[in-house]
N, C-alpha and C positions, 0 to 999 in steps of 0.2 A: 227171364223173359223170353218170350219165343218171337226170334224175329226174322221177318224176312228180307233176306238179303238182295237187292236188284243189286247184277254183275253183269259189268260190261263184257268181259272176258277171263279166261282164268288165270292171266299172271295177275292181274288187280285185284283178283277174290281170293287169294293166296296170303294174305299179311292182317285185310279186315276180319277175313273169319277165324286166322289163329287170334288175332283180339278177342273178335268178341263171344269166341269159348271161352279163352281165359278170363273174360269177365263173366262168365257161366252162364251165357245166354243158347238158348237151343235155336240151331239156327235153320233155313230151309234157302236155299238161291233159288232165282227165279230171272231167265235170262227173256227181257224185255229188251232188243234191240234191232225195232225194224228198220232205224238208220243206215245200220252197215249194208256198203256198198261195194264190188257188185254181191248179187246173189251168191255165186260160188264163195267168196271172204265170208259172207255171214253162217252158212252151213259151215266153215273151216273154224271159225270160234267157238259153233255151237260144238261140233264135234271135240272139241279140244277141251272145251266147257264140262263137257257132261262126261268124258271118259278121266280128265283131273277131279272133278267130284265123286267120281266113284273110287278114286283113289285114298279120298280128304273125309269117305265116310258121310258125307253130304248129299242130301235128297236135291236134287234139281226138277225142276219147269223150265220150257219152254211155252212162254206167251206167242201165242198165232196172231200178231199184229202186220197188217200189210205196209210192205214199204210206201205203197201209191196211200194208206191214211196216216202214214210218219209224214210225205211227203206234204200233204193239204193241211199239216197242221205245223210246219213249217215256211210254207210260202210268205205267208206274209211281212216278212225279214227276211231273206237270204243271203244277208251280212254278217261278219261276225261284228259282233257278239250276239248281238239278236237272234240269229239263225241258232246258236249256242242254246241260248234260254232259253227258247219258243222251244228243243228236242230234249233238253233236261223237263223241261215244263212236261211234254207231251211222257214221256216214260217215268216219272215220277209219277205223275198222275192215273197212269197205268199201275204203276207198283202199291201205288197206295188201294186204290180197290182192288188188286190180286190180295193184298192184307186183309185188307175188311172183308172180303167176299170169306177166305178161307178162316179169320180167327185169329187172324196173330195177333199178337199184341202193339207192333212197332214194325219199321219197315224202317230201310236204311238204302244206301247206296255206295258201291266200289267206286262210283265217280269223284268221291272226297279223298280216294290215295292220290288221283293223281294232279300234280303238278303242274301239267299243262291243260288242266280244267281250269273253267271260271269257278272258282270254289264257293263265294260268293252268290254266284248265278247258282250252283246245286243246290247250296241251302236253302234258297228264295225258293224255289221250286219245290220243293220238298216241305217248304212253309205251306204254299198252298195247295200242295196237293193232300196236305195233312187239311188241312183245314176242309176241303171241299167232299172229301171220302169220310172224314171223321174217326181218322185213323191216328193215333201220333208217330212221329217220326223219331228215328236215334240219329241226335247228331255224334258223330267221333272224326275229329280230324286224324287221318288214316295216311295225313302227307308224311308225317314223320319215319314210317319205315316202306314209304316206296323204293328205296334201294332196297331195302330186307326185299319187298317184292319180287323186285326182279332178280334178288339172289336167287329165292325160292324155285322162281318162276324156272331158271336157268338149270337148277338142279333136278328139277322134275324134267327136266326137258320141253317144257312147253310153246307152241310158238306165240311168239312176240312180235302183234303186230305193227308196223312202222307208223300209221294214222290211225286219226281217231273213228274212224270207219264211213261215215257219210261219203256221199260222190264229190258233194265240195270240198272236202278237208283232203282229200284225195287230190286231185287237182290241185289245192293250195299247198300241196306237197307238206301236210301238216301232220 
């Protein structure tokens, strides 16, 4: 199956894509994250992104999503959990029509390695974004070698960063 991978960052695309070669899927990442905050943090993952994927043999994209339309499709919760769903909702939704637009077949996300995601809240999100682009989704719980991850991550050298990237979670020292 040919699918595309939405990655947060490269130590979390590190564990889901040796999966899902090994289940022999051809894969493409595509980093949809206008959340990250500030501006300098999100070029430092992109960079970190795109130079570990050329290392991993991996095509990458970057989606030109503005942080000021992550942020108006956030507003309307700015609590967690809410504030959670409503940017899983909003980059899901984006991932799913990067899918459909280019042809994949399925679209997935590195938000299911990690642990302190609402994992739950991903799914949901990925329910409807599949549903509203008419795309389907790969679900893989991908918690089970988030240490492999960050072994990975550690031996490639790659930075690791402390939050989940928004200006709130930042702040919430999360």
């Amino acid at each position: 199956m040919k699918v595309l991978l939405h990655s947060c960052c490269a130590p979390c695309a590190t564990y889901p894509l040796h999966l899902l070669r090994c289940g022999g899927h051809l894969v493409q990442g595509v980093f949809i994250n206008p959340n990250i905050y500030p501006e300098g943090e999100e070029a430092k993952r992109w960079d970190v992104y795109r130079d570990w994927a050329g290392t991993a043999d991996l095509t990458v994209v970057r989606a030109d999503v503005s942080h000021r339309e992550w942020l108006d499709a956030v507003s309307g919760d700015l609590e967690k959990p809410g504030r959670c769903f409503l940017c899983y909702r909003f980059r899901m939704r984006k991932a799913a029509a990067a899918a459909k637009a280019e042809g994949f077949d399925c679209f997935t996300t590195t938000l299911l390695i990690s642990p302190y995601q609402d994992h739950d809240a991903v799914i949901r999100a990925m329910e409807e974004a599949s549903d509203a682009e008419g795309v389907p989704y790969l679900y893989q719980d991908f918690r089970p070698g988030y240490r492999r991850s960050r072994e990975m991550a550690r031996g490639a050298h790659l930075y690791m960063q402390k939050y989940c990237g928004c200006e709130f979670s930042l702040r919430e020292g999360l």
